[in-house]
MIKOL-971418 format. One record per residue (C-alpha): x, y, z; residue number from 1. Coordinates in Angstrom, 2 decimals. Example, Ala and Ser with C-alpha at 12.3 -4.5 7.8 and 13.67 -1.06 7.14 Angstrom:
2
site c1=12.30; c2=-4.50; c3=7.80; num=1
site c1=13.67; c2=-1.06; c3=7.14; num=2
***
This chain:
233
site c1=97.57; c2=204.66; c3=153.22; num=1
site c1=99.05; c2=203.62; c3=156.35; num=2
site c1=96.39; c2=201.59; c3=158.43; num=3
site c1=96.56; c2=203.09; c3=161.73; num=4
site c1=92.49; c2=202.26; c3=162.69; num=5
site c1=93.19; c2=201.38; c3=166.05; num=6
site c1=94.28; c2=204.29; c3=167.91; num=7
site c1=95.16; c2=202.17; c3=171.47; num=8
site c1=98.33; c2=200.93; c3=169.98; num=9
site c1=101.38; c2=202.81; c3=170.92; num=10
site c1=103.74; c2=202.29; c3=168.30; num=11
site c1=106.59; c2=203.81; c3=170.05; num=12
site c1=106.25; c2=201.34; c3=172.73; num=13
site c1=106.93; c2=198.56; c3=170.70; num=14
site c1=109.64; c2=199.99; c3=168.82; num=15
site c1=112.04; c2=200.72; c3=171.76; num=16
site c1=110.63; c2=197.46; c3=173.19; num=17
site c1=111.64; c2=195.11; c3=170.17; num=18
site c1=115.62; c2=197.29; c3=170.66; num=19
site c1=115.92; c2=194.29; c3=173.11; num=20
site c1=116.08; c2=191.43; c3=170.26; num=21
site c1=119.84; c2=191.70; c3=169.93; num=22
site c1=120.47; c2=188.54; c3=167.63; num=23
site c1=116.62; c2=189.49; c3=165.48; num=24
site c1=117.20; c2=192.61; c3=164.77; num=25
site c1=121.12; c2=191.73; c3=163.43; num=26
site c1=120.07; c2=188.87; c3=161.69; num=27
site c1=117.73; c2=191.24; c3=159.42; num=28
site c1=120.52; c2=193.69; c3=158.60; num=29
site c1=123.32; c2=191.11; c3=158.41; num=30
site c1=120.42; c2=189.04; c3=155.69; num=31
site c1=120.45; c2=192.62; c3=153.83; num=32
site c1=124.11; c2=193.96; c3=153.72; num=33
site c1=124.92; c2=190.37; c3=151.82; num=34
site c1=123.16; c2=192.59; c3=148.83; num=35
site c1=124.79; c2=195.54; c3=149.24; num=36
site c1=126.71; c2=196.87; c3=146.78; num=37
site c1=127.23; c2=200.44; c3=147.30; num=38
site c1=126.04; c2=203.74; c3=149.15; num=39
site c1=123.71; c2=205.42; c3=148.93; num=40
site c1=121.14; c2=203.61; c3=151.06; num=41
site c1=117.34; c2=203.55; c3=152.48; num=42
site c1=115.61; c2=202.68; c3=155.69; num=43
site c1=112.17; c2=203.30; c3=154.22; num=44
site c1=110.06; c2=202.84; c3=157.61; num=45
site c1=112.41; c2=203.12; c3=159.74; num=46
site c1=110.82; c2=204.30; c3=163.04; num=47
site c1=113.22; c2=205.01; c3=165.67; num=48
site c1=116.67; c2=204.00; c3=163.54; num=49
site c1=117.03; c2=200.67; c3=165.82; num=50
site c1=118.14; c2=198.59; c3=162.36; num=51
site c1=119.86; c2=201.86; c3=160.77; num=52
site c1=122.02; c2=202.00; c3=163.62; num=53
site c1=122.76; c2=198.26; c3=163.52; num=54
site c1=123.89; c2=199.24; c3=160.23; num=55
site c1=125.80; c2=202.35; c3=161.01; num=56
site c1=127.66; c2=200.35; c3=164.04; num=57
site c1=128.66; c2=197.29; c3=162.31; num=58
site c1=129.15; c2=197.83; c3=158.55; num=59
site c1=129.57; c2=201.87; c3=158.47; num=60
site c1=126.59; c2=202.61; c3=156.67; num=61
site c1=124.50; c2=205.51; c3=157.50; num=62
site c1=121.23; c2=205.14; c3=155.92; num=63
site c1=119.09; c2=208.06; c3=154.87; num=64
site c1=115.84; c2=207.60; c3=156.79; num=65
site c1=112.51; c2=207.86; c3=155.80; num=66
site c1=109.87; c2=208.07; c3=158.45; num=67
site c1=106.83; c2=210.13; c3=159.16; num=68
site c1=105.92; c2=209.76; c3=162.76; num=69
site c1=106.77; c2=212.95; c3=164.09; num=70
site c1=107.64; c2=210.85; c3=167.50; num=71
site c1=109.87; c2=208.22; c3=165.84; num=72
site c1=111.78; c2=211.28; c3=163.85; num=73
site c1=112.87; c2=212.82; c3=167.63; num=74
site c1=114.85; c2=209.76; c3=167.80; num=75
site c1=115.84; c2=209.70; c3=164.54; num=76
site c1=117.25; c2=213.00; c3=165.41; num=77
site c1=119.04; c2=212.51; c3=168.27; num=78
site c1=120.64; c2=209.21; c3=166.65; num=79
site c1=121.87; c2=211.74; c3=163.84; num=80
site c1=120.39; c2=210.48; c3=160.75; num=81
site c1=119.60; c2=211.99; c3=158.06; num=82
site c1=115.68; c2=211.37; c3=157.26; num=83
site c1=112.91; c2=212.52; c3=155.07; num=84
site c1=108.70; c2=212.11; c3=155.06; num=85
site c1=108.94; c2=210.74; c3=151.61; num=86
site c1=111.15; c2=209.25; c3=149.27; num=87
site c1=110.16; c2=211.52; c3=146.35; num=88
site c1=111.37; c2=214.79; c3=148.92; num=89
site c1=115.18; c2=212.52; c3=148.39; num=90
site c1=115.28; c2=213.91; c3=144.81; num=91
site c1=118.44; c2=210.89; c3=143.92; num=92
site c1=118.43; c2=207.65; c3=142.96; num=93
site c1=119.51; c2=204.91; c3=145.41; num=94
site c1=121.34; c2=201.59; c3=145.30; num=95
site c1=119.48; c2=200.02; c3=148.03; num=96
site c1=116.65; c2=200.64; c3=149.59; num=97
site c1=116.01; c2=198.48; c3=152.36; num=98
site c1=112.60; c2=198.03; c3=154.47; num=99
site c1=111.52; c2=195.54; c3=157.23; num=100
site c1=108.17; c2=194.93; c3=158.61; num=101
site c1=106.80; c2=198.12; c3=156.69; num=102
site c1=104.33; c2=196.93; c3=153.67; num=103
site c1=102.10; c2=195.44; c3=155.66; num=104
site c1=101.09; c2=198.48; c3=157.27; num=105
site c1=100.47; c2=200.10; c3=154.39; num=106
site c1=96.90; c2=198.84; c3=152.15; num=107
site c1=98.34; c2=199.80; c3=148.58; num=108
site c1=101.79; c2=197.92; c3=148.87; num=109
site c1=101.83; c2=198.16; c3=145.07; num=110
site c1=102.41; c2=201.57; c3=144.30; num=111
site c1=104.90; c2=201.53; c3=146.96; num=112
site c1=107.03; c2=198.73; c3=145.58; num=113
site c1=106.10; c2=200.92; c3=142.31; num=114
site c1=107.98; c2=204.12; c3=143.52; num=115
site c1=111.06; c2=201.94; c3=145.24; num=116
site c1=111.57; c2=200.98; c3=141.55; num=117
site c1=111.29; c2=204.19; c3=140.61; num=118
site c1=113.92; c2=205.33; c3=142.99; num=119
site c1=116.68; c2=202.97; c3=142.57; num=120
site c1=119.20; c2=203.01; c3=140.21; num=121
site c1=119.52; c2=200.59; c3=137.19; num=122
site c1=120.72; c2=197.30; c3=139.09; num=123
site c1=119.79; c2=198.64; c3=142.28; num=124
site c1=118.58; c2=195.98; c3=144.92; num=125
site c1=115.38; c2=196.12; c3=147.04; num=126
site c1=115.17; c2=194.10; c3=150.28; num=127
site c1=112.09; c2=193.42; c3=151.95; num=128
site c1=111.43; c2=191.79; c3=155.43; num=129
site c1=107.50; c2=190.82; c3=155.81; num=130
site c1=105.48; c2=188.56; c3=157.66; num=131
site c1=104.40; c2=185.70; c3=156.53; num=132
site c1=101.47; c2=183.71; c3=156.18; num=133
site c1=97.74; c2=184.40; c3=156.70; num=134
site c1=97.19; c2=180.85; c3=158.60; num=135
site c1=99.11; c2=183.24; c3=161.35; num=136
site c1=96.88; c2=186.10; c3=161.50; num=137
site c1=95.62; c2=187.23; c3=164.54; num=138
site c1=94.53; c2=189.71; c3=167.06; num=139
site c1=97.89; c2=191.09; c3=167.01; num=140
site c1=97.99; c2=191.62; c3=163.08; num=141
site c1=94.79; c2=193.89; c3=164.40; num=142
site c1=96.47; c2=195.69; c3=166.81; num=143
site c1=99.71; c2=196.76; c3=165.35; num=144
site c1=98.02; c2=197.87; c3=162.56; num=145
site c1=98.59; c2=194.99; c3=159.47; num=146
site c1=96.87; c2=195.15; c3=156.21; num=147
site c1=98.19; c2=191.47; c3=155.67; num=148
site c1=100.52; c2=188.40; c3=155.96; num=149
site c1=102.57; c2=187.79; c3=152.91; num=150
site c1=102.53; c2=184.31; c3=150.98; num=151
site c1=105.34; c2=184.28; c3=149.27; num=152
site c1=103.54; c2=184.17; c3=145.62; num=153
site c1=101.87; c2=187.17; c3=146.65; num=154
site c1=105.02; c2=189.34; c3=147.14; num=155
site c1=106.67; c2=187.72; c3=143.99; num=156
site c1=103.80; c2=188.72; c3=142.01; num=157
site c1=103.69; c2=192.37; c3=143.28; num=158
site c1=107.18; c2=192.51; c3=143.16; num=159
site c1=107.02; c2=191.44; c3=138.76; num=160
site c1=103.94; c2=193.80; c3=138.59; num=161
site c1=106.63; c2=196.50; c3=139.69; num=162
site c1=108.62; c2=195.87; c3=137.52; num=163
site c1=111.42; c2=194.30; c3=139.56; num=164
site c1=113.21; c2=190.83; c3=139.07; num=165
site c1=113.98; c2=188.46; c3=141.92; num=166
site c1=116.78; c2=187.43; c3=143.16; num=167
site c1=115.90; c2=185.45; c3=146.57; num=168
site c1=112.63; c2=185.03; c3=148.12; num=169
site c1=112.66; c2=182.52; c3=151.01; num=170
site c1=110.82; c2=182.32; c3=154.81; num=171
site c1=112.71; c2=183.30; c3=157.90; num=172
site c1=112.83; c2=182.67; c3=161.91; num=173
site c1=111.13; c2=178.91; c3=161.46; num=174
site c1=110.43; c2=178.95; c3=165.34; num=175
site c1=109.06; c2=181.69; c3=165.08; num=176
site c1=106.13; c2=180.12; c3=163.05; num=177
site c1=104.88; c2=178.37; c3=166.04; num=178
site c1=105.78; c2=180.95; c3=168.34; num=179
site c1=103.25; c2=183.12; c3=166.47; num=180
site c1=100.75; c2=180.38; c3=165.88; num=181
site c1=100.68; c2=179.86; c3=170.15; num=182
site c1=99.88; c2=183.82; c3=170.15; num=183
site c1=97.39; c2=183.07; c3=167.76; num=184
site c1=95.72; c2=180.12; c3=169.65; num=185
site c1=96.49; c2=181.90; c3=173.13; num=186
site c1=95.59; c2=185.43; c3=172.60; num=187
site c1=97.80; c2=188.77; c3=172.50; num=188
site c1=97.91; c2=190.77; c3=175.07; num=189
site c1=99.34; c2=194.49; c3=173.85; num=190
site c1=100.34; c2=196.29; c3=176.63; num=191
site c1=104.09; c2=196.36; c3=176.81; num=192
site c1=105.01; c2=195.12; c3=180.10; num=193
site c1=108.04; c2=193.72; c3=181.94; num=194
site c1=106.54; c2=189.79; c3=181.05; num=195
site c1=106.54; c2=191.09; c3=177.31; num=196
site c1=109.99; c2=192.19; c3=177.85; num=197
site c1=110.94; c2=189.03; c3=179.53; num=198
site c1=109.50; c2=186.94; c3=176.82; num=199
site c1=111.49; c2=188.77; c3=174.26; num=200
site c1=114.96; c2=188.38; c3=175.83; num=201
site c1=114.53; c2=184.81; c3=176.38; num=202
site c1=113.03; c2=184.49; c3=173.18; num=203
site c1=115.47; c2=186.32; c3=171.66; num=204
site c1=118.77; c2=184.92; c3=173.80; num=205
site c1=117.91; c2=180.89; c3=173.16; num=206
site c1=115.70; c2=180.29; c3=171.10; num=207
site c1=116.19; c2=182.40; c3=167.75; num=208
site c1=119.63; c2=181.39; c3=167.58; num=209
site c1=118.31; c2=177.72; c3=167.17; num=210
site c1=115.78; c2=179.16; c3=164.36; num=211
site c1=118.54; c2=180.96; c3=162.75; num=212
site c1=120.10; c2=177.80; c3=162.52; num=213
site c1=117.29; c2=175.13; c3=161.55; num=214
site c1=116.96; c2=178.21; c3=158.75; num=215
site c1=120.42; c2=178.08; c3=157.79; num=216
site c1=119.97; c2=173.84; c3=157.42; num=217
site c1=116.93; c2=174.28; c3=155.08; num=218
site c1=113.93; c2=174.54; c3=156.98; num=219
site c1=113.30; c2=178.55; c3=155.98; num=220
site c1=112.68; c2=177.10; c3=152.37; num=221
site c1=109.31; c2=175.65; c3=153.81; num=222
site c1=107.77; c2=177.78; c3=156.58; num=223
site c1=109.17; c2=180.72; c3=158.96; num=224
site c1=107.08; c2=183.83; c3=160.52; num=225
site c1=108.62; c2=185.93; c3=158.54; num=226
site c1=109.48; c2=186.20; c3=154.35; num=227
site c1=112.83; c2=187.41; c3=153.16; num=228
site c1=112.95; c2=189.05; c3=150.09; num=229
site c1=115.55; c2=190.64; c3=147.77; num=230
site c1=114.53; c2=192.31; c3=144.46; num=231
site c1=116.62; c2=193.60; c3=141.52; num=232
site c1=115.60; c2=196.79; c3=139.15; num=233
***
């Protein structure tokens, strides 16, 4: 079940909002198409297509979308993607099915890490992109609707309960950590507004290039706000 208890958070909002994080949102579908092997591919949550257009526009995939806000599928729509409520309604196997900042919203992750195994073909990958760590949690986890933050023995031992063998499991955006530990400390305000936006580009324009990088050096093997995850049938 998706956890969608507090009914003041606009979802929408945030999802064209976050369309602003340029380098974030191409560093998570730049991390995934390194595991790509072939077509045919998933989105499984993928709201209003922001990272399945990232992949359409840059590596000429065209994922098949699975989303059931009946809001988020409009855009889906007009972006021309092909989408579905389930992944069961697909009836085909897939060689990738990709997914970022999706499981936590849903309580029994299990059985839905259960039925991507289920739909991939033999060798097929998984990628998952979660946030990380419950020493983070805080009224915003609350308000966007989150079940949980991922440790990364958690997801590995989901992930072998399903069935699945890894292949990379590692933390992402290391600023980020303390960027989400000051919302934490500081409070969250969630109402989208231009200061929100602001924070974002800025955020987004100098100082997640430096986390890609202190990532890329070593540091996402010890902390990050986010996990990476990639996953093998």
């Amino acid at each position: 079940m998706q956890n969608s208890s507090n009914t003041n958070y606009s979802g929408i909002k945030e999802l064209q909002a976050t369309e602003i994080l340029k380098n974030y949102n191409y560093s998570i579908v730049s991390k995934a198409y390194k595991y790509m092997d072939d077509e045919p591919v998933v989105d499984f949550g993928a709201g209003i297509g922001t990272l399945s257009e990232l992949f359409r526009s840059n590596y000429g995939i065209s994922p098949i979308c699975i989303e059931i806000d009946s809001e988020n599928i409009k855009f889906l729509e007009k972006r021309g993607f092909e989408h579905k409520a389930n992944l069961e309604d697909c009836n085909r196997k897939f060689n990738f099915i990709f997914s970022s900042n999706v499981l936590e919203h849903i309580e029994n992750d299990l059985n839905v890490l259960e039925l991507f195994y289920n739909s991939l073909e033999k060798n097929g990958k998984v990628f998952l992109y979660l946030p990380a760590n419950m020493l983070l949690w805080s009224e915003m986890d609350v308000v966007v609707g989150h079940y949980r933050r991922y440790t990364k023995k958690e997801i590995k031992e989901k992930l072998v309960k399903a069935g699945f063998s890894l292949v990379k499991v590692h933390y992402a955006d290391s600023l980020g950590f303390f960027a989400t530990f000051f919302i934490k400390v500081f409070g969250f305000k969630s109402s989208i507004n231009s200061d929100m936006e602001r924070s974002f580009k800025i955020y987004d324009k100098f100082l997640f290039p430096i986390s890609n990088f202190l990532d890329s050096v070593g540091l996402k093997f010890f902390l990050g706000k986010n996990i990476v995850v990639v996953a093998r049938k």
